[in-house]
C-alpha positions in Angstrom: 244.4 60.4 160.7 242.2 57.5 162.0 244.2 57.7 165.1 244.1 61.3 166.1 240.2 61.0 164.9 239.8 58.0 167.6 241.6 59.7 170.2 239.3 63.2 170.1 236.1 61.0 170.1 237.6 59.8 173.5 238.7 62.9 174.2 235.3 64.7 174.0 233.7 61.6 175.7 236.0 62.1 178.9 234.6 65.6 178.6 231.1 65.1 178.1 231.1 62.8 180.8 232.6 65.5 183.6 230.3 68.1 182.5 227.4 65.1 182.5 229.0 64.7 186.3 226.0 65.2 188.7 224.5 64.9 192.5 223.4 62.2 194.1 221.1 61.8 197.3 220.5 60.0 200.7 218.4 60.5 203.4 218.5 60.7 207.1 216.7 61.7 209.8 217.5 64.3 212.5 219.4 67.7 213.1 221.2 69.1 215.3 221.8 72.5 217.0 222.6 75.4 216.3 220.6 74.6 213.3 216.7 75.6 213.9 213.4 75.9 212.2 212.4 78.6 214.6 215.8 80.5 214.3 214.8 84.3 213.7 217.5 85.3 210.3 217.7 88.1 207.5 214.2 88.3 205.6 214.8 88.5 202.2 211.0 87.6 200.7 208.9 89.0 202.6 204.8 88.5 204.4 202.8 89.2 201.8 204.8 88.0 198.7 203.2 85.9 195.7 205.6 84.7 192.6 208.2 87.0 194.1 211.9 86.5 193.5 214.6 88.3 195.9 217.3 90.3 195.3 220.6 89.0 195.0 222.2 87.1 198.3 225.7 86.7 198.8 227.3 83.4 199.8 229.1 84.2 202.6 231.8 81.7 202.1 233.2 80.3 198.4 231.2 77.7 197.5 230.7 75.6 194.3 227.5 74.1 192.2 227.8 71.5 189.7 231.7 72.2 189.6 231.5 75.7 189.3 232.1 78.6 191.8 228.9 80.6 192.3 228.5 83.6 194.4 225.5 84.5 195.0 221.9 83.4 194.3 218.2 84.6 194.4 215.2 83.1 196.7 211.9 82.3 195.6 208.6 82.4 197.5 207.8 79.1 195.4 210.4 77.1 197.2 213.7 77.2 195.6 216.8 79.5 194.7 218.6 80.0 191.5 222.2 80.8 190.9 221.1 82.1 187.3 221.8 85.9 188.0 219.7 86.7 184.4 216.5 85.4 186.3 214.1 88.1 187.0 210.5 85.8 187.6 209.8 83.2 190.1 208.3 80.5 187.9 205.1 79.0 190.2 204.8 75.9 187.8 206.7 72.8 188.6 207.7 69.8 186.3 209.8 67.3 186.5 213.8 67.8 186.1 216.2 68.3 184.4 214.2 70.3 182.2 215.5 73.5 179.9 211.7 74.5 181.0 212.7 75.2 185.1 214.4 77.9 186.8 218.3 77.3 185.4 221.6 76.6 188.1 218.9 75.6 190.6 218.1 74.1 193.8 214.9 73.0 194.7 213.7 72.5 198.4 210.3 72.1 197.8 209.3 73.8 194.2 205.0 73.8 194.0 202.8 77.0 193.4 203.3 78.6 197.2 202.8 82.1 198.5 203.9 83.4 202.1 200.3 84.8 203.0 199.3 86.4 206.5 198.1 84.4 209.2 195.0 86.4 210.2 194.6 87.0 213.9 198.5 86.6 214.4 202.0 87.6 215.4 204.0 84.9 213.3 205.5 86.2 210.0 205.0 83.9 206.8 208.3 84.9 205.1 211.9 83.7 203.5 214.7 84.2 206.2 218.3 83.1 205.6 221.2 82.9 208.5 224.7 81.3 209.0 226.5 79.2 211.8 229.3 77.6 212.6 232.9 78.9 212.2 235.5 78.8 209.2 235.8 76.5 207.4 232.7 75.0 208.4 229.9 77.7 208.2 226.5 75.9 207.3 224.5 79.0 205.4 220.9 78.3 205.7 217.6 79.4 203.1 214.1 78.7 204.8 210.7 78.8 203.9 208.8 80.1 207.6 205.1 79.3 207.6 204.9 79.2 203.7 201.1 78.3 202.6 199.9 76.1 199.4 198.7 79.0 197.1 195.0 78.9 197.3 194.0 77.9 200.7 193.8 79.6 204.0 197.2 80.6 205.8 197.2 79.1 209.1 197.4 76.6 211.7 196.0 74.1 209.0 197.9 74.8 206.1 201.3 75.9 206.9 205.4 74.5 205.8 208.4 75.0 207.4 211.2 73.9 205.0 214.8 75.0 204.2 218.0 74.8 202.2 221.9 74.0 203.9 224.8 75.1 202.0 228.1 73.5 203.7 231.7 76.1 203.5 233.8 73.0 201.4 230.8 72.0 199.2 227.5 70.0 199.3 224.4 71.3 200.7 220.9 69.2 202.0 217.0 69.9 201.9 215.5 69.9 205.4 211.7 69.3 205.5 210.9 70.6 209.3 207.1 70.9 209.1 204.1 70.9 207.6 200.3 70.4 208.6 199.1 67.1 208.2 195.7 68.5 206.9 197.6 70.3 203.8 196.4 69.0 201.0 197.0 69.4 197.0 200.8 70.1 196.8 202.5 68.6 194.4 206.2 69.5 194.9 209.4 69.0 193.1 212.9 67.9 195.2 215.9 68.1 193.4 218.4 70.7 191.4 220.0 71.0 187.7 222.8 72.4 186.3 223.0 75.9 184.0 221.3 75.0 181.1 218.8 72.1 181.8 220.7 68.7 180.7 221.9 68.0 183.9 219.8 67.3 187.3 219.0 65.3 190.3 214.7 65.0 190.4 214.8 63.4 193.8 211.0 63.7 194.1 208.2 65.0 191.9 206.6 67.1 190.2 204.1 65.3 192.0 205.1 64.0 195.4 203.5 65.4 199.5 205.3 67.1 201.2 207.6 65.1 202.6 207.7 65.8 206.6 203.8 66.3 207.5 204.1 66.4 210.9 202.3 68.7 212.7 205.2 69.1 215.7 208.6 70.4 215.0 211.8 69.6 216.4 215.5 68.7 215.4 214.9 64.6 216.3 212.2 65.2 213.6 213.9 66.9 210.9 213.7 65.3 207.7 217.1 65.9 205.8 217.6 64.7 201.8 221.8 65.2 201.5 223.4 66.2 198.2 226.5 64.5 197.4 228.3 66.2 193.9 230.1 62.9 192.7 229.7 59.6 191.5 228.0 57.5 194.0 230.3 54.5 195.8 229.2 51.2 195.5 230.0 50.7 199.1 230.1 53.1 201.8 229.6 52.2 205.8 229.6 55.1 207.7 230.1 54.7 211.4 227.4 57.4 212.3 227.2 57.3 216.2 228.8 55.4 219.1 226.7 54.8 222.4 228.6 54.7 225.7 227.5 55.5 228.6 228.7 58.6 231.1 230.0 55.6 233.4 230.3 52.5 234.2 231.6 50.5 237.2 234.8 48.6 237.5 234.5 44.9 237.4 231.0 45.1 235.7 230.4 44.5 231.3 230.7 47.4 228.9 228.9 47.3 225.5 229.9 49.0 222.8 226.6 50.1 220.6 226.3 52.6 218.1 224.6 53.3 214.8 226.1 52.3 211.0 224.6 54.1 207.8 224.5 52.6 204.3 225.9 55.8 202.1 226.6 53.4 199.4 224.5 52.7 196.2 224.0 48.8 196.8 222.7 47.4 200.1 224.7 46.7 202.5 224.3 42.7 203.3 227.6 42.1 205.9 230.3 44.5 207.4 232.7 44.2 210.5 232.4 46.6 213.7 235.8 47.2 215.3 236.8 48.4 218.9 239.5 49.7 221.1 239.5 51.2 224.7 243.1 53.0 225.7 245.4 50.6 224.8 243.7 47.7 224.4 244.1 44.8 221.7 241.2 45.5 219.2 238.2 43.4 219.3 236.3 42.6 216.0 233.0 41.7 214.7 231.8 40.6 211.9 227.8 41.3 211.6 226.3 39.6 207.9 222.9 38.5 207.1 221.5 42.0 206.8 220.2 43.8 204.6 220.4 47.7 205.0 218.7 49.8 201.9 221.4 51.8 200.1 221.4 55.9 200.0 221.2 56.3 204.1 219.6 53.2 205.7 220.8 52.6 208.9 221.4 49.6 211.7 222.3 49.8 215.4 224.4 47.5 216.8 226.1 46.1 219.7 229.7 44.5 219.6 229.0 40.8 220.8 232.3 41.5 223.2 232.1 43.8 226.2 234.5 46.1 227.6 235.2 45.1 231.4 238.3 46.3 233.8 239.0 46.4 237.3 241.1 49.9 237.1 239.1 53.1 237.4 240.0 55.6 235.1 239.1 58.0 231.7 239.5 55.7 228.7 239.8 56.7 225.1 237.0 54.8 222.7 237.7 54.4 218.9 235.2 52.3 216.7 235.6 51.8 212.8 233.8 50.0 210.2 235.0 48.0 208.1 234.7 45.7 204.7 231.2 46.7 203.6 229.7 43.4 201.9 233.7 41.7 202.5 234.8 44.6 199.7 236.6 48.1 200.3 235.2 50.9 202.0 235.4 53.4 198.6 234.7 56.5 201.4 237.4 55.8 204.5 236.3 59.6 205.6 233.7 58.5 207.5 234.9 55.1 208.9 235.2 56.0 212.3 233.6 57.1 215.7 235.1 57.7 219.2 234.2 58.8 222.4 235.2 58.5 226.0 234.3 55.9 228.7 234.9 56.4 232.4 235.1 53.4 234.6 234.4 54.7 238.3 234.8 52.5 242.1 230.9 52.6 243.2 227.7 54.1 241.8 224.0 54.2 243.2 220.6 53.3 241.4 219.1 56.1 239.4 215.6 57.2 239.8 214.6 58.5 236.6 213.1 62.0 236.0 210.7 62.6 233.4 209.9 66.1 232.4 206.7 66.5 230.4 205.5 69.5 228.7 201.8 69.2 228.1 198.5 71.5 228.4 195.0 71.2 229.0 194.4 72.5 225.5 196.9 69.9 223.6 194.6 67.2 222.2 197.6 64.7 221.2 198.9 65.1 225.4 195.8 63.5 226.7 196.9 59.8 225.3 200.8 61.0 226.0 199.9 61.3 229.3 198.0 58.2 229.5 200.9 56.2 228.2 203.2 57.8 230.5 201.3 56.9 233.2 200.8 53.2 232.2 204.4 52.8 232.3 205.2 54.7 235.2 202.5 52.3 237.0 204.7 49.1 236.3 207.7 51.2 237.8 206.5 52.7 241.3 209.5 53.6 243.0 211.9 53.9 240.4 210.9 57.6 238.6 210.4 61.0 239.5 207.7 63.2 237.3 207.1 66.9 236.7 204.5 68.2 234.8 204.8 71.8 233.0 201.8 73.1 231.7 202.3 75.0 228.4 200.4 78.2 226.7 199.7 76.2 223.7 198.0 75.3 221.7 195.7 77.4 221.3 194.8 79.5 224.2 197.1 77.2 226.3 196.9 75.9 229.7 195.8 78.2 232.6 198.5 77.4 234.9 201.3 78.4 232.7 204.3 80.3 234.3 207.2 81.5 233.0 209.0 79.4 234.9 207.8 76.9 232.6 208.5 78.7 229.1 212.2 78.8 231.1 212.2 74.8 230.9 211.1 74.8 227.6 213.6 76.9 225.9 215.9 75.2 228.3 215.2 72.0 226.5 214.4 73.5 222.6 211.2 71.7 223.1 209.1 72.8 220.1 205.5 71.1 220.7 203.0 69.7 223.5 203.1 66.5 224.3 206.8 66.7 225.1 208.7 64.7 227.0 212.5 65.0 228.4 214.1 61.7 230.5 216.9 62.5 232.5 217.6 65.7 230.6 217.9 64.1 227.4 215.4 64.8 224.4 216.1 62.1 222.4 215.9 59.2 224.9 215.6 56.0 222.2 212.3 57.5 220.0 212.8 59.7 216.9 210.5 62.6 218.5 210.4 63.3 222.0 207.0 63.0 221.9 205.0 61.6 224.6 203.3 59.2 223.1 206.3 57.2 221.6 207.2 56.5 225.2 207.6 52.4 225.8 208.7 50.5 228.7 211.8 49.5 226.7 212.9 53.4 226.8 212.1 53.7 230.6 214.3 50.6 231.5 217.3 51.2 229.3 217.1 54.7 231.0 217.0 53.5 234.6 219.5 51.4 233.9 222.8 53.8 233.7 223.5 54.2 237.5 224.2 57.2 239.1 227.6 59.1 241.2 225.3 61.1 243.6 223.0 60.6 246.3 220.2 62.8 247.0 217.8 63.3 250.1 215.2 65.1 250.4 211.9 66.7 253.0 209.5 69.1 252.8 208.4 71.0 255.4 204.7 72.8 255.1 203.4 75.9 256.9 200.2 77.2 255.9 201.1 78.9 252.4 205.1 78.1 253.2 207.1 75.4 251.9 211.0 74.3 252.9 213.1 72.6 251.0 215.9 70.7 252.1 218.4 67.6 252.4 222.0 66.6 251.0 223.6 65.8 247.9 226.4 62.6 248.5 228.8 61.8 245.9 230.1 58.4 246.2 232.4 58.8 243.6 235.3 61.8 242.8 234.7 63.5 239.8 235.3 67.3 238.4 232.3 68.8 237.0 231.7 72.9 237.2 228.5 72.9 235.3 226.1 70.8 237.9 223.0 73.1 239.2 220.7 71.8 242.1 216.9 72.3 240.8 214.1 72.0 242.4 210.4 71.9 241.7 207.6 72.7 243.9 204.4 70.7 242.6 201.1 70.0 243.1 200.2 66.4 243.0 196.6 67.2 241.8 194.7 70.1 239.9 191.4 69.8 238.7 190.2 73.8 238.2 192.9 74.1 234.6 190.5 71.8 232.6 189.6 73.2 229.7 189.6 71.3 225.9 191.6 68.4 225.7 189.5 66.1 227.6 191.2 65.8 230.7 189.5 66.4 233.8 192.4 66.4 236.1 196.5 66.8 236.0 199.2 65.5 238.1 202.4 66.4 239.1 201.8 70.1 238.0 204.7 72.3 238.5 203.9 75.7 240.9 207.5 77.0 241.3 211.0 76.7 240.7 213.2 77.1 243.9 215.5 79.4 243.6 214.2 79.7 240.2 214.1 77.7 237.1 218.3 78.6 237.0 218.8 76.6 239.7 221.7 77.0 242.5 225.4 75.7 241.7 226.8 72.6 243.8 230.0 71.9 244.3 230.4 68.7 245.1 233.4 66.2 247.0 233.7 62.5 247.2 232.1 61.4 250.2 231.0 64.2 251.3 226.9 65.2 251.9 226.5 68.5 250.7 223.5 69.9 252.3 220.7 72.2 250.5 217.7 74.3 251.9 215.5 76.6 249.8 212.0 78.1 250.9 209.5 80.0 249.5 205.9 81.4 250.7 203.2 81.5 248.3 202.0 85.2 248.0 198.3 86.5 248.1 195.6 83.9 247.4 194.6 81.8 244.5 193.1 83.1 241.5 192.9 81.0 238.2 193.8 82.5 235.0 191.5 82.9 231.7 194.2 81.3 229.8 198.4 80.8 229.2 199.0 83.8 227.6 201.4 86.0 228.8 198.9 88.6 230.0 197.0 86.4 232.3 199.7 84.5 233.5 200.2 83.7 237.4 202.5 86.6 239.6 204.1 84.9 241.6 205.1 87.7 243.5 201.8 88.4 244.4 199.3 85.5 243.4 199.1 82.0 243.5 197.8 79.1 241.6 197.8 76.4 244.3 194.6 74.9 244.7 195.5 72.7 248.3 198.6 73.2 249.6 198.6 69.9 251.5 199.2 68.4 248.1 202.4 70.2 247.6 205.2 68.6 247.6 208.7 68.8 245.9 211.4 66.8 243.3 214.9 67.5 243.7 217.4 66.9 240.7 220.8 67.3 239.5 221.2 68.7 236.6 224.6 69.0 233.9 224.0 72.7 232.6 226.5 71.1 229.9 225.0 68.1 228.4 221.8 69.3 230.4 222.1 65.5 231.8 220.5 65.0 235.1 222.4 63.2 237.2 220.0 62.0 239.9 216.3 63.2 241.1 215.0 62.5 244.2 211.9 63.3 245.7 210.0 64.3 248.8 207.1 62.0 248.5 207.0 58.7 249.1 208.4 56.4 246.0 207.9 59.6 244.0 204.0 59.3 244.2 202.5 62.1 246.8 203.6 65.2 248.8 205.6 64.1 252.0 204.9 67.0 254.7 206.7 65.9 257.6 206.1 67.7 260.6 207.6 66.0 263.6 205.6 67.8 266.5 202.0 66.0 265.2 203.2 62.9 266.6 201.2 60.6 263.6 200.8 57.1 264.1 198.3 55.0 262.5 197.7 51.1 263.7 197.1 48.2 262.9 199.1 48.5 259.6 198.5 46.8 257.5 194.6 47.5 258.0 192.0 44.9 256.7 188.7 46.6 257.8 189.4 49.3 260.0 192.7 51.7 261.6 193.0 53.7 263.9 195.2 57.4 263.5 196.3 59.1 267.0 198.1 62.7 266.9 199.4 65.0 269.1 199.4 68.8 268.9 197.6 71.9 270.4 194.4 71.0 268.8 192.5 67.9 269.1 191.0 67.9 266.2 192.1 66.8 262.6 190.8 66.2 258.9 192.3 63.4 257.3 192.6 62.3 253.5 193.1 59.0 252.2 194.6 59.1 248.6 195.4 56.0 246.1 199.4 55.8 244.9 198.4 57.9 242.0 197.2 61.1 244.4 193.6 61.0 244.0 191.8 61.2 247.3 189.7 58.1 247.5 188.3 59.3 251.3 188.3 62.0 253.7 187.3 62.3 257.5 187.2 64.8 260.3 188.6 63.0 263.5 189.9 63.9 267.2 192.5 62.5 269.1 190.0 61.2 271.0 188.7 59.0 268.6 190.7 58.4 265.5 188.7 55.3 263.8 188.4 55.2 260.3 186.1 52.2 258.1 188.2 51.1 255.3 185.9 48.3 254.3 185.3 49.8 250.6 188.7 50.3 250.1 190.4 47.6 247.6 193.8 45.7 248.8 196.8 47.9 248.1 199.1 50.8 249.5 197.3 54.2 250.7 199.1 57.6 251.7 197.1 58.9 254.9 197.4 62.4 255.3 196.9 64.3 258.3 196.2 68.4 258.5 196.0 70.1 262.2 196.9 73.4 262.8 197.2 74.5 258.9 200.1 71.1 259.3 200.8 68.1 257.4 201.8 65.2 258.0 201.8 62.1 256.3 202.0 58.2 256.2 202.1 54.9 254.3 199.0 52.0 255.0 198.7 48.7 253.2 195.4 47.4 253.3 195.4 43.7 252.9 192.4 41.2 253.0 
């Protein structure tokens, strides 16, 4: 009798502890498309709603919480969703979990007293949308919170949330904090979920914690993501999260493996080995100690200590595993491993890097973007291409906005001014493609993957007209289908957009997109210059807009923004319409830095050069008189001068040592030059 009594004590304890079986939680940052903040779903609590509960959702895929198959659940307006079908109130006041007190068979994304209240004076809905991607069996089913207010202050650009819940076809789900104003204040959220009846739960955060992602700027690099794991937590668990390898890499010259490692186990991670193979190589192993990761998601880049290097051109196969987290077993093989693809070429050519910032005269945080930018570029001449797209936000945006611009910005899922794309890519080394995260470091490690392609490029001017044209060279074979030509008229400096940010002049600014901001398709053999030409004329005359907003904007078909065309010139690029990874850039100033208008028939010539006090400029043409313009490297005109061919003298005595572009204009033509002045 003892015996059968010991053995159901043990037998209800086994039970007790499956049912007592919970979540646990780590963090990372980061999402990824299709996923979005700003994707447009099913509303199912609508503008307006206060300590509203929806109706009934269905799961569109069988899915499972705390070990039990739910179906369906319902949304509240106060930041989480129940499974409990009995519920009929959406309970405002948080407390800490588990508690028999809080909604029942719940998760909560971000549970405080919150309403989805009008934004006065505006077109965005404050409202609870939900949407699915992906494809069997892997649909992600998404809940989120869209411009959600703290109940009790003023719905708007100062107090607003963007939040959501994930549940993952197979099981799981996470909490994504997108956005929130950093001027919301008072909110004092719970993060977590519990089981049916209140004895089970995961209280992650709260009752009284911020909320968590107070940003101000939204975007997928941003993303704040808290994943739930149903299970018992491993002690050790090294995830091999990403693998960095380059598009290409020469023959002959070293490869290094890099990538990124994630603790996912519930100690910290002090010592693990990174392991390599290309093709059908031996693998190569390193053992990396002396560390000391934080457990529940933190994370470590590394780079194996023994590069990849061969003499034969070719595709090669990459595989990387982890292994022997703190010299014991990996309890979570799963997610041991990484791979990619490296391809070792015969020749490449230096890359000129092409940054792509999104910025207005109304964006407050894009004046020091800019300035950073700029600082870095300066140490760089010759090396980078820039274009500047002038947004319509915030506020009333910037004057020159086109839609040509809100192409490139969609093009990119750029969510906020100051952005900033390098060589296509969004998430060049910061965690937010924001401009003022740029460093030195980022602009070298960029500049430093070579390039297959060659491209050349002129501009030819005409009054209002502009020409477009040179070759694209491949020095290497390759098979690509998805590579479009761009180009991008711009202005090297406007002065008449300024409006609140500060700024009293912009450079770079983009005027149009030739053909258009779709680009033209190349097809492209080894060796062999493939030559481009695109023109366009500048309509009408110049008028500058009230504002960015759609109905003020520039019409290019009949209007223009330009405020001197001799400052017009162009930046060529190659862009991946796959990986949207430009290639190569190239422009038609001189080291990327001012317009070249090359117009053969003005004969200019300018001696002696280098100048110390004085130079001369002799033209030839129909007319025998000139203006000329002497601008610094950065495009700002530092002198200006009528002259005839007669007498072309110019006094250069208050001009520092340095290089100067000298621009010529005769006849409604350009042309223009390079002068050192040195003392």
């Amino acid at each position: 009798m003892k015996k059968q009594l010991l053995t159901l004590i043990a037998a209800l304890a086994m039970c007790g502890s499956s049912f007592a079986q919970g979540y646990y939680s780590f963090t990372k940052t980061g999402t990824t498309a299709p996923y979005s903040s700003l994707t447009t779903g099913t509303v199912v609590v609508s503008q307006g709603s206060d300590n509203v509960l929806s109706s009934a959702q269905t799961i569109p895929f069988t899915w499972n919480f705390y070990g039990k198959s739910v179906t369906s659940y319902k949304v509240s307006d106060n930041g989480y969703i129940t499974f409990d079908q009995t519920s009929s109130t959406s309970e405002p006041n948080n407390v800490s979990l588990p508690s028999a007190s809080a909604p029942l068979n719940s998760i909560f994304a971000f549970w405080d007293e919150i309403e989805l209240k009008a934004i006065p004076n505006s077109s965005v809905k404050t409202e609870a949308r939900t949407f699915t991607y992906g494809s069997s069996p892997n649909r992600v089913h998404v809940i989120q919170w869209f411009t959600a207010s703290k109940k009790g202050t003023a719905a708007g650009s100062s107090n607003y949330l963007y939040f959501a819940i994930r549940l993952y076809e197979g099981g799981n789900f996470d909490i994504i904090y997108n956005d929130a104003s950093p001027n919301v204040t008072g909110l004092t959220g719970t993060i977590g979920c519990q089981n049916e009846d209140g004895t089970v739960g995961t209280n992650l955060a709260g009752p009284n914690v911020d909320f968590p992602n107070k940003l101000g700027a939204q975007g997928n690099p941003t993303d704040l993501v808290y994943q739930f794991i149903y299970g018992v937590q491993p002690a050790n668990d090294a995830e091999a999260t990403s693998l960095t390898l380059p598009k290409f890499a020469q023959k002959n010259s070293d490869v290094f493996i890099k990538g990124k490692v994630t603790n996912y186990g519930s100690q910290s991670l002090s010592s693990f080995r990174v392991n390599y193979t290309v093709g059908a190589d031996a693998p190569k192993s390193m053992l990396i100690s002396g560390l000391n990761i934080a457990p529940s998601g933190g994370s470590y880049d590394f780079q194996h200590n023994i590069p990849y290097n061969t003499s034969t051109p070719g595709d090669y196969a990459v595989k990387v595993w982890i292994s022997l987290p703190n010299n014991s077993m990996d309890e979570d093989s799963s997610n041991n491993n990484a791979s990619g693809n490296l391809t070792i070429v015969n020749s490449t050519v230096p890359r000129k890097v092409l940054l792509e910032g999104f910025t207005s005269s109304t964006c407050g945080p894009c004046t020091p973007g800019n300035a950073k930018v700029k600082g870095i570029l300066d140490q760089r001449v010759g090396k980078w291409n820039v274009v500047k797209y002038q947004v319509n936000f915030p506020g009333t945006g910037d004057p020159y906005y086109t839609s040509e611009v809100g192409t490139r910005f969609s093009y990119y899922g750029a969510t906020f001014a100051p952005w900033l794309t390098v060589d296509g890519s969004n998430n060049w080394g910061a965690t937010s493609a924001n401009s003022n995260s740029y460093t030195t470091e980022f602009f070298d490690a960029m500049a430093a993957v070579p390039s297959l392609v060659d491209i050349s490029a002129n501009l030819v001017r005409n009054g209002n007209s502009v020409t477009v044209s040179g070759n694209v060279t491949p020095v290497q074979s390759f098979t690509n289908s998805n590579l479009k030509l761009r180009i991008a008229v711009v202005e090297t400096r406007t002065v008449k957009n300024v409006k609140s940010n500060g700024e009293t002049e912009f450079f770079n600014v983009m005027k149009k997109m030739l053909p258009t901001a779709a680009g033209s398709a190349m097809s492209l053999t080894s060796g062999s210059a493939m030559p481009y030409t695109q023109s366009f004329t500048f309509p009408g005359s110049y008028r500058l807009p009230f504002d960015g907003q759609a109905a003020n904007i520039i019409n290019l078909s009949t209007e223009n923004s330009v405020e001197e065309f001799g400052n017009l010139f162009a930046i060529v690029f190659l862009q991946d319409d796959n990986d949207k990874t430009v290639w190569q850039s190239a422009s038609t100033a001189p080291d990327g830095a001012l317009a070249v208008t090359e117009v053969s028939e003005l004969g200019l010539n300018i001696y002696p050069n280098p100048a110390s006090s004085s130079f001369n400029v002799t033209f030839s043409g129909r007319s025998s008189n000139g203006s000329v313009r002497i601008l610094d490297i950065n495009g700002k005109e530092v002198m200006s001068q009528n002259i005839n061919s007669m007498n072309g003298a110019i006094n250069c005595d208050n001009l520092i040592n340095g290089l100067y572009f000298v621009e010529l204009t005769v006849d409604g033509k350009t042309a223009i030059k390079k002068l050192n002045i040195i003392r």
